[in-house]
Structures are given as C-alpha cells and as structure tokens.
C-alpha positions in Angstrom: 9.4 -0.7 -102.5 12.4 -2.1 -104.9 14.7 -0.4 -102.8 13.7 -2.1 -99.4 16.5 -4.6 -98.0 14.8 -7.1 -96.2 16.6 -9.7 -93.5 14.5 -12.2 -91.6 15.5 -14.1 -89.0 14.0 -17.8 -88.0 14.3 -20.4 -85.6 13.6 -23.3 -88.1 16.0 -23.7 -90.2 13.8 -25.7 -93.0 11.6 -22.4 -92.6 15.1 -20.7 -94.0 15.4 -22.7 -96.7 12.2 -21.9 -98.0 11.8 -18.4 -97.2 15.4 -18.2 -99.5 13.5 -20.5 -102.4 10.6 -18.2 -102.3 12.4 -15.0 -102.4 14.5 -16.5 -105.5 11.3 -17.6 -107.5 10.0 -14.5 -107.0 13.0 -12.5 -108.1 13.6 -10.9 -105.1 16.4 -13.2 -104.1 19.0 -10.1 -104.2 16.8 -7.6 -101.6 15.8 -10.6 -98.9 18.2 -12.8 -96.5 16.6 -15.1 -94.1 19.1 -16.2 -91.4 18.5 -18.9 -89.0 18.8 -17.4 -85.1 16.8 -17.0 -81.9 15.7 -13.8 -80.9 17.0 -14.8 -77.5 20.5 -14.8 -78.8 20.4 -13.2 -81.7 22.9 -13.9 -84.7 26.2 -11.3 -84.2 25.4 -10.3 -88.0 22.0 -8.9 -86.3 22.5 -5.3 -84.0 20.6 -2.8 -82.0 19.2 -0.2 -84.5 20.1 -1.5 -87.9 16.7 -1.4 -89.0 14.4 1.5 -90.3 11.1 -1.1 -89.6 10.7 -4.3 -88.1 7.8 -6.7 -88.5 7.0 -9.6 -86.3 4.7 -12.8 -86.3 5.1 -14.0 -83.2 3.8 -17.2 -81.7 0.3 -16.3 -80.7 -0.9 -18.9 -78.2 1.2 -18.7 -74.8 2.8 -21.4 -73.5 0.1 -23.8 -71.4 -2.6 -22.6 -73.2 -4.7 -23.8 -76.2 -4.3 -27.1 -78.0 -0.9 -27.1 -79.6 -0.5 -28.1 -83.2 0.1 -31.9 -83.6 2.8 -31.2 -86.0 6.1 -30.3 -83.6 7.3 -27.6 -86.2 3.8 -25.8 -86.0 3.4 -26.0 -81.8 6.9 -24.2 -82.6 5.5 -21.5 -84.7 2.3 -20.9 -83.0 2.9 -21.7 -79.6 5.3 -19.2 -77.0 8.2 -20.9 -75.8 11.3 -19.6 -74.2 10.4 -16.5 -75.7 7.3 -14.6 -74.8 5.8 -11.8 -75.9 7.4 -9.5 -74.4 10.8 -10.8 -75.2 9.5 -10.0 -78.8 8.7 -6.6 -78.1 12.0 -5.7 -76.7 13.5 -7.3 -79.2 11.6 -5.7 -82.3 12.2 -2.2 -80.3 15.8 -3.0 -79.9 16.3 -3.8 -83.5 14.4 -0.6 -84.7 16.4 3.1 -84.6 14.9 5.9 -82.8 12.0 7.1 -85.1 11.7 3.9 -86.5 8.8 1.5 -86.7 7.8 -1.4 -85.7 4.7 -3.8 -86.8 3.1 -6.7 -85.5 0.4 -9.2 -85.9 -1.2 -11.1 -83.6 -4.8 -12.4 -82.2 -7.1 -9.2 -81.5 -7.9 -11.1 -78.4 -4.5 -10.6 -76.7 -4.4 -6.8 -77.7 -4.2 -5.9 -74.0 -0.9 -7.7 -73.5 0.5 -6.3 -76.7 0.0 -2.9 -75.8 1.0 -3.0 -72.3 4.1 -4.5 -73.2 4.7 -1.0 -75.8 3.6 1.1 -73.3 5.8 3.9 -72.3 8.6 2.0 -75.2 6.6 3.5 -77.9 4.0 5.9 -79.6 1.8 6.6 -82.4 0.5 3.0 -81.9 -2.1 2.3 -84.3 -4.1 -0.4 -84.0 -5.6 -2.0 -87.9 -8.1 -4.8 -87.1 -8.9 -7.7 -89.6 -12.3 -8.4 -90.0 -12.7 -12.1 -90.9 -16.8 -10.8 -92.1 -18.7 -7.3 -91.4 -20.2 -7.8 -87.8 -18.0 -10.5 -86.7 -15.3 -9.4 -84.3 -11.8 -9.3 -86.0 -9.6 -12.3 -84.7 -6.0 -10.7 -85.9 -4.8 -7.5 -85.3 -1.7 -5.2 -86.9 -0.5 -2.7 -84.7 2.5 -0.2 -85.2 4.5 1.6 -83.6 7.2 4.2 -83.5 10.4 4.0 -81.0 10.9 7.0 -79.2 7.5 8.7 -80.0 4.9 9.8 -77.5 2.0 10.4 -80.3 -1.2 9.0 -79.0 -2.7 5.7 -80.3 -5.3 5.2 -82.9 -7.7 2.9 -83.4 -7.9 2.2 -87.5 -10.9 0.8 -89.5 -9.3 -2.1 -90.6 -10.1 -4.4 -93.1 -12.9 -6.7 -93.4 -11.7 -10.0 -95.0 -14.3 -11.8 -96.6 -17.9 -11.2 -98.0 -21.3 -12.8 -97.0 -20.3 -15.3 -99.9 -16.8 -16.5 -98.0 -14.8 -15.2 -100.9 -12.2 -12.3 -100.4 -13.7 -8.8 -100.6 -12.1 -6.5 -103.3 -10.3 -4.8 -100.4 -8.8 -7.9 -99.5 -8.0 -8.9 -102.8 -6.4 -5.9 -103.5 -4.2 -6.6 -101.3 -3.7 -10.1 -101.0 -3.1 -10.4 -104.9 -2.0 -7.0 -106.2 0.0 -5.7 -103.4 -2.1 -3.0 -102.9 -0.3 -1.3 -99.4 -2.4 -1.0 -95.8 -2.0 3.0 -94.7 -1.2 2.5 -91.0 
C-alpha cells in the first residue's frame, strides 16, 4: 500500500536503529519511523486515535514462565515484563480510532487470554491460524479486530506453513517473498 505511513514504536533502541536501516535499504525510508518508547509511557509524539490500524508482536511468554532467552535483549522481546498482555491490548485499542483495526500475533496456545482481554473492547475478531504442517496444531495465531464493533468472531482457515518436505508451501511463499496479502 505505497500510501500507508507506518510508525513503530520500540523499547530497544538498537532494535530502532535497525528497523530505520531496513526501511532505508528497502526504499521505504520516507513511509516508516521507528521511535524508541514504552507502551507504558508512551512517547508525547504518540496519541489516542492517530492510527487507522495497529499491529502488535508482543512478548509471548508471561513473566515466570518458560525458559527465558539467554541473550538479555531477547528475554526482553519474548518474555512479558512490566507490560502484560493486557497492557498491550489497551494500548493497541487506545491507539486505533473508532472503526479502526487492530492486529496481533501471538502463540495459538494463549488464544483464551487474548480474546478475553478484547472482549466487550472489540468485534469482528477474526482469528487466522498458522499451521507450521497440515495436521499439526498451529503454534501462532493473527487475530483482528475492530474498535467499537460488535460483529461476531470468526474463526479463519489459516495458513499452513510448510509442506511434508520442510520447505515453505506456495501459499507461504507467496507471501513470505512476494507480498502476497492475508484477507482477514
């Protein structure tokens, strides 16, 4: 969408460095800012209902559970800390206008805390599985939403990752190196 403006907003600043060298190499440098802050406290250039859709990749292991990464940087990245998942939620939802979306991704398995948390916040939640192979139970999850909606959920086919060879399936492919779009 070449006329999408995108901000992002990180906690490790290293992370913001190379989110900016990406966009640049890729030649998207003018349409995407990445701007250190905590959603706890977010930056003053960040306010409620700026955005037409909000995407978030939160950390997906709560606090005290799991093995942490060794490195400190990934713990940080896949690990909860003073923000939990809810925090995220309200946060995305805060960030969104009324009509607007919001998308997430995060482990299939803690789907029932995910939608409890948008539960009376939001509608039209659909629910995309990832498939990492056909019969094996999808570890990730997108689900989206729309602020101030009350459209039942749906529960999408999803997308099954890789064949009975390992390698990507076309779908995946498609996606993954032509940018073919998702429909959620």
């Amino acid at each position: 969408m070449p006329q999408c403006r995108i901000i992002g907003i990180e906690l490790q600043r290293d992370l913001v460095r190379l989110a900016g060298d990406n966009a640049a190499l890729n030649g998207i440098g003018a349409r995407v800012s990445v701007i250190a802050g905590d959603l706890l406290q977010p930056p003053p250039r960040l306010s409620p209902g700026m955005f037409d859709h909000v995407m978030v990749n939160p950390p997906f292991i709560e606090e005290g559970r799991g093995t942490p990464a060794a490195s400190p940087a990934k713990a940080l990245a896949t690990v909860e800390g003073g923000a939990n998942l809810g925090d995220w939620v309200r946060f995305a939802l805060a960030m969104v206008r009324g009509k607007g979306t919001v998308s997430f991704i995060h482990r299939a398995d803690r789907i029932d805390g995910l939608l409890a948390q948008l539960a009376g916040r939001a509608g039209d939640i659909t629910v995309f599985p990832l498939w990492p192979a056909a019969g094996r139970a999808a570890s990730r999850i997108l689900v989206r939403a729309r602020k101030q909606v009350a459209s039942p959920a749906r529960l999408l086919p999803g997308l099954i990752l890789h064949g009975s060879d390992g390698r990507f399936t076309p779908a995946a492919e498609a996606v993954l190196r032509d940018g073919e779009g998702l429909v959620l």
